[in-house]
C-alpha positions in Angstrom: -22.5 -14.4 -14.5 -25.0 -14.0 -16.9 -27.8 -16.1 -17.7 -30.8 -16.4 -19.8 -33.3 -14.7 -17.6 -31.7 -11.9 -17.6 -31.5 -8.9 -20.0 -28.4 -6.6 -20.9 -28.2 -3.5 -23.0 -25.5 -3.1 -25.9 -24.7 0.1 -27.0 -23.6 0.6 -30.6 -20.4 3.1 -30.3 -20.3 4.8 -33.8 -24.5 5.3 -33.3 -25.0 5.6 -29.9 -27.5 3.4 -30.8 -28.6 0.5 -28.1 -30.0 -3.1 -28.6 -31.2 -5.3 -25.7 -30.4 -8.8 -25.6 -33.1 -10.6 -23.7 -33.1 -14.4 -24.4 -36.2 -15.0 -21.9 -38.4 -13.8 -24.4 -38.2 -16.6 -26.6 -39.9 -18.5 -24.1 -43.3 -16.1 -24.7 -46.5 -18.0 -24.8 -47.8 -17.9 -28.4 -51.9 -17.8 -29.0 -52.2 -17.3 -32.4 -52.2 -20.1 -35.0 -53.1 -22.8 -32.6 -56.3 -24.2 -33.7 -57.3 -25.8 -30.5 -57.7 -22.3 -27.9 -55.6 -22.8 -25.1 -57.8 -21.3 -21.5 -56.8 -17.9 -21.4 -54.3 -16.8 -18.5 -55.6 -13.4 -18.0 -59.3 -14.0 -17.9 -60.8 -13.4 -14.1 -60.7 -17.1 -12.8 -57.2 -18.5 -13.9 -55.5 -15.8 -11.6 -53.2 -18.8 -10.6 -51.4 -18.8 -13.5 -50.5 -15.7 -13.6 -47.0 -14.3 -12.2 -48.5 -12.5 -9.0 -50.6 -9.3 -9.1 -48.9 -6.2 -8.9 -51.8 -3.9 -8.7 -55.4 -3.8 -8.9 -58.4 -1.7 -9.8 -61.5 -3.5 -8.4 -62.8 -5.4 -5.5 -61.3 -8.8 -4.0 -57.8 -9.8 -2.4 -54.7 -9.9 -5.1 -54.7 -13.1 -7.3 -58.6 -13.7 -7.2 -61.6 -12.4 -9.1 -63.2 -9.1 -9.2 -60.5 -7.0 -10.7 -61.5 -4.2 -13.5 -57.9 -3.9 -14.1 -54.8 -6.0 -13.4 -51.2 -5.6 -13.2 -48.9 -8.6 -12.9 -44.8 -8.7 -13.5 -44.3 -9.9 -17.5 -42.9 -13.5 -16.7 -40.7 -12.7 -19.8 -39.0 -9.5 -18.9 -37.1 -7.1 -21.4 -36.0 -5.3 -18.3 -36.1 -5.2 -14.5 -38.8 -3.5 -14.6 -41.6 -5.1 -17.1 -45.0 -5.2 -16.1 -48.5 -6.3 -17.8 -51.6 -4.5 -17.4 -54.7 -6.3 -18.5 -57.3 -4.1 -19.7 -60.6 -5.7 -18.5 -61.7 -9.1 -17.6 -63.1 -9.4 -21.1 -61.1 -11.6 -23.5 -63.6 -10.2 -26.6 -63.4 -6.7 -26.0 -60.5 -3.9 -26.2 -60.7 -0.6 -26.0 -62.7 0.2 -28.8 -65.7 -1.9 -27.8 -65.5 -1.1 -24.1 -67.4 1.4 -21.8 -65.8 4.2 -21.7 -65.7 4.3 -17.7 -63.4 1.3 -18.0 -60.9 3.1 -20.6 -60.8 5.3 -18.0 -59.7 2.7 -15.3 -57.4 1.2 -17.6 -56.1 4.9 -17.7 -56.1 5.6 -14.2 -53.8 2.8 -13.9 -51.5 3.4 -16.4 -50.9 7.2 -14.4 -50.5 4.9 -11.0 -48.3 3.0 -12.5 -46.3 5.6 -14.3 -45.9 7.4 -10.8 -44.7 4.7 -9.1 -41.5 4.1 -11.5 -41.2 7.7 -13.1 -37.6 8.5 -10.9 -36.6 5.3 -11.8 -36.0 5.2 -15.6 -37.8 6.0 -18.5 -41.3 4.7 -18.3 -42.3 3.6 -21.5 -46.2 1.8 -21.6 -47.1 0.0 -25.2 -50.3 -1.7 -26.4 -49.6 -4.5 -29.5 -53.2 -5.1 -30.6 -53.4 -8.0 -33.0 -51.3 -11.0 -34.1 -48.6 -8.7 -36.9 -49.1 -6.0 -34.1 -46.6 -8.7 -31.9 -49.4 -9.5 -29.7 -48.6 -13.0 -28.1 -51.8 -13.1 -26.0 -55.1 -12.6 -27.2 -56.7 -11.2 -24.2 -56.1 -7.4 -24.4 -53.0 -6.2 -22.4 -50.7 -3.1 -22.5 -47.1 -3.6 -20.9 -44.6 -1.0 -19.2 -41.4 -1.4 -19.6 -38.6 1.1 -17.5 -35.4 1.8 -19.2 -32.8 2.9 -17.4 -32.7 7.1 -17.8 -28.8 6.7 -19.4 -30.3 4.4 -22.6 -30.8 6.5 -25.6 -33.9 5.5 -27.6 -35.6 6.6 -31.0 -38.5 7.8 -29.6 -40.1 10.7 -31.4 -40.2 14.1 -29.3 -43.8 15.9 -30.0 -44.4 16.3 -34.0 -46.0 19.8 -34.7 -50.0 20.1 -35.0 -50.6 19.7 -38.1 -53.6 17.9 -40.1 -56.2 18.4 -37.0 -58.7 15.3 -36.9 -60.3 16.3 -33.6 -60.1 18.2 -30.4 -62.0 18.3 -27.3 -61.7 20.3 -24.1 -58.0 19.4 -23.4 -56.7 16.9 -26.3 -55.8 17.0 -30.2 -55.8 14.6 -32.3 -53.6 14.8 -35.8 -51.7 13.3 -38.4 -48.1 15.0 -38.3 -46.7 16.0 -41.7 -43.8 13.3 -40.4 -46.2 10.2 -40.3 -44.4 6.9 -41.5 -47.2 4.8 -41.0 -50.0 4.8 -43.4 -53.0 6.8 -41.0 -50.7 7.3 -38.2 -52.5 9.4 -35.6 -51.3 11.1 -32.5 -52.8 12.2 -29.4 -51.8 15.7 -27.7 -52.7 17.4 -24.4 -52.8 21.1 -25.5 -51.3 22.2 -22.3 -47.3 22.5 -23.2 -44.5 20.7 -20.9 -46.5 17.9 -19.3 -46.0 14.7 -18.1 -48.1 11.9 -18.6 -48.2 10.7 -14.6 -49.4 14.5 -14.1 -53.1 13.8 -16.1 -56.2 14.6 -13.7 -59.3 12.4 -14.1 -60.9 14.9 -15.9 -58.3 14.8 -18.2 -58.2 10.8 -18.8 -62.4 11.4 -19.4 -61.0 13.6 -22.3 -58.4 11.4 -23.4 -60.0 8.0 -23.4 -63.2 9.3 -25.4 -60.9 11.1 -27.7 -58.8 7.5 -28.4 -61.6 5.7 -28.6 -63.2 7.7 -31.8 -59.4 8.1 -32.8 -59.5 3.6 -33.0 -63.5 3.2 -33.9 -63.1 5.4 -37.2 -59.6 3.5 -37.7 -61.4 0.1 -37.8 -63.8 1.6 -39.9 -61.5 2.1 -42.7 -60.1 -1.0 -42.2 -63.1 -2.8 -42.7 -64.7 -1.0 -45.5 -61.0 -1.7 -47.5 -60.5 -5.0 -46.6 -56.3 -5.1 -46.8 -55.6 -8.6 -45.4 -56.9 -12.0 -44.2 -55.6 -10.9 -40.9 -57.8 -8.9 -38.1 -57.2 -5.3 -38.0 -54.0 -5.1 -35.9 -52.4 -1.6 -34.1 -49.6 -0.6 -31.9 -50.2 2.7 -29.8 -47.1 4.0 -26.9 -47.3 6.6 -24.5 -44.3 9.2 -25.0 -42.6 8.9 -21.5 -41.0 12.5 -21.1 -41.8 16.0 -21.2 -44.8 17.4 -23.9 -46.1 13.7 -24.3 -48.2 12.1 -26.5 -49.8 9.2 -27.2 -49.0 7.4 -31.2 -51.4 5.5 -32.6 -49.6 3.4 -35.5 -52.6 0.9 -37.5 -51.1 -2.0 -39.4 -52.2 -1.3 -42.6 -48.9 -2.7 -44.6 -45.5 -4.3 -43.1 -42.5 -2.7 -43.3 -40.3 -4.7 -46.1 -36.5 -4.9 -47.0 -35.9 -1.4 -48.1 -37.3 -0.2 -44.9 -35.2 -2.3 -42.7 -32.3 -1.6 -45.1 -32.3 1.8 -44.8 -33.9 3.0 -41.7 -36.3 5.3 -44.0 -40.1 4.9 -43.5 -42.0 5.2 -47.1 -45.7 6.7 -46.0 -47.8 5.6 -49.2 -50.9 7.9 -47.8 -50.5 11.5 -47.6 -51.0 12.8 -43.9 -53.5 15.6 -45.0 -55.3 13.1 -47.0 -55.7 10.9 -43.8 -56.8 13.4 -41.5 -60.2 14.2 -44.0 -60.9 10.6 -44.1 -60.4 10.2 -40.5 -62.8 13.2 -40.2 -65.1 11.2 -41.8 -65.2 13.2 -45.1 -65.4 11.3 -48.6 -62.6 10.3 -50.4 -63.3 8.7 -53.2 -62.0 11.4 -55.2 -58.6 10.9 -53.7 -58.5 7.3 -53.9 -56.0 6.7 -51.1 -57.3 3.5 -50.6 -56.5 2.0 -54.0 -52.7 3.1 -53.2 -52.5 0.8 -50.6 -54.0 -2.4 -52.2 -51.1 -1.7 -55.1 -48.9 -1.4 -52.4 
């Protein structure tokens, strides 16, 4: 029989398309509005509340303080498998603001975590940062989600290097000719046919000092173009198969009714144009900027 805390997948026949109904989720703690602040679950302390640790970076015995990173099960699952994994015991401070070392924890366990589900489905780990990002928690947090290996999804497989940003020892960073988000940016090992659960430390050093330029000049243009009364808001997925990736997609616009209509994404900011300005070069001769506040 089924009930509400459970999830199933329906596939679309004529597609081959799949949604997932999961009712639970309706249930999801909401943060934002409320002008009274709640305590924050995931802040070191109020491990009580909490579903029960799943993993830990850091000192101390599961479901007490000490903890750099956490991992708890999501106690309103999409799947079987549906973890959390709080990025530092700091309720300010994501991954933008924090010390490098501890990107690279949070790192670290997203690779531990990976490995332990990788033959079990499709590993998929997600980050919503900010309320329209669908963040329901404040507190920073990624999830991981595994979807079973027979579920087709619409995840994008590697988009060509084009419109280079950065680089550094063993990462790109670009803005594919394909972007559908306004200063989409995607992160690249430059080895070919990797796996994300087969990055060494070295690598993650790379990786998370590459992001976190990649989010830090992001925020920059936000803030120098103020778009909304909302904080700056961003979603970013690791690519869970073969020549993976990391998208970064910022929240410059919503998507609207002809978008949703028709499944096409309308880019209002030319790639090539966002990868100069992401270098840091001037654009006030292009005016991107002014595109989107008609927008």
């Amino acid at each position: 029989m089924y009930t509400e805390s459970m999830s199933k997948f329906v596939p679309d026949i004529s597609s081959k398309r799949w949604v997932i109904i999961s009712p639970s989720r309706i249930k999801r703690p909401d943060e934002n509005g409320n002008r009274k602040k709640k305590k924050c679950i995931f802040c070191p302390g109020n491990e009580s509340l909490t579903p029960d640790e799943i993993y830990r970076l850091g000192p101390g015995e599961p479901n007490t303080p000490g903890w750099k990173v956490r991992v708890i099960k999501n106690k309103y699952p999409i799947a079987d498998i549906h973890e959390v994994i709080i990025h530092s015991p700091h309720e300010e401070h994501d991954i933008e603001a924090l010390p490098l070392a501890q990107v690279s924890n949070l790192f670290k366990t997203y690779r531990e975590r990976f490995n332990t589900h990788r033959k079990q489905g499709q590993v998929l780990i997600f980050c919503n940062h900010g309320e329209h990002a669908g963040a329901s928690i404040e507190h920073p947090h990624s999830q991981l989600v595994v979807i079973p290996s027979q579920i087709n999804f619409d995840t994008l497989s590697r988009e060509p290097m084009n419109n280079i940003v950065r680089e550094n020892t063993f990462f790109n960073v670009y803005c594919p000719d394909f972007s559908q988000w306004p200063y989409e940016v995607w992160i690249a090992p430059k080895k070919e046919g990797t796996i994300f659960g087969d990055i060494n430390d070295e690598e993650i050093d790379d990786l998370v000092e590459i992001l976190q330029h990649a989010l830090k000049q992001l925020i920059k243009i936000y803030k120098e173009n103020k778009l909304s009364n909302l904080g700056f808001g961003y979603n970013y997925y690791i690519y869970p198969r073969e020549n993976w990736y990391i998208r970064i997609i910022p929240r410059f616009i919503h998507r609207a009714g002809f978008e949703l209509g028709t499944g096409l994404s309308v880019n209002i900011v030319d790639p090539a144009e966002a990868a100069i300005e992401l270098r840091g070069i001037n654009q006030d001769m292009l005016k991107v900027l002014s595109k989107l506040k008609k927008y």
